[in-house]
N, C-alpha and C positions, 0 to 999 in steps of 0.2 A: 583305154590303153594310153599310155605316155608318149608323145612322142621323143626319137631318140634326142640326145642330147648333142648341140653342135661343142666344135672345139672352143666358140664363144664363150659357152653356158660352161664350158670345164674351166676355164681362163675365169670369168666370175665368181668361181667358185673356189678356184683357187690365191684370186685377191683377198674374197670375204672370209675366206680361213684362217688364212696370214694374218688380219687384223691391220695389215698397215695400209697407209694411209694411199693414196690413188697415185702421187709422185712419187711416194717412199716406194709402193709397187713398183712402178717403172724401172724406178732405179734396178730393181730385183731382176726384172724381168729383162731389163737391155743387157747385164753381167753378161760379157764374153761374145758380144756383137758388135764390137768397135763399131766403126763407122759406119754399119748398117742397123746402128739402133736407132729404135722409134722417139719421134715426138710424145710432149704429152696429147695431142689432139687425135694422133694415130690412134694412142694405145688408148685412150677412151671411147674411140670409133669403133675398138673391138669386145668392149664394153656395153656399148647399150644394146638396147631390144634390137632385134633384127630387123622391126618394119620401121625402124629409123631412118630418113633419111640419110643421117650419119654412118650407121652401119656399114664395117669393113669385115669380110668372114677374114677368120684366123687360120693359116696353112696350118695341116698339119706339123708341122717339122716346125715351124715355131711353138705351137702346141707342146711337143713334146722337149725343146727346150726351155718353157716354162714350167714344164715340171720336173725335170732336172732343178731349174733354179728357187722355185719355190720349195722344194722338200724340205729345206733345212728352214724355213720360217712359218710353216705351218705349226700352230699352237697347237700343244697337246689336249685333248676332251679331258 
């Protein structure tokens, strides 16, 4: 059995979809969070493996304002 998938592992997966690049992501993903948008250090915190040191879990509700902003850059199959 799989286990479930965190909002990280949907944010990875919606970088790697995109095909854009780790900054050019950001750029994407800070759209419409003025001054509560992230670093690039942040937003790769919620990028790596979980047993990272680094590791930051991702709120929901950012979550699902990445995908809001990601839809429109995700590359068609």
């Amino acid at each position: 059995m799989n286990p479930a998938k965190t909002n990280n592992d949907r944010l990875r997966e919606l970088v790697e979809a995109s095909g854009l690049s780790q900054p050019a992501a950001l750029a994407v993903f800070n759209l419409g969070l003025g001054p509560a948008a992230y670093s690039i250090n942040t937003f790769k915190a919620f990028l790596v493996r979980a047993d990272s040191p680094k590791f930051r879990p991702l709120k929901d509700e950012l979550l699902a304002h990445a995908e809001k902003n990601f839809k429109q850059h995700i590359k068609a199959s």
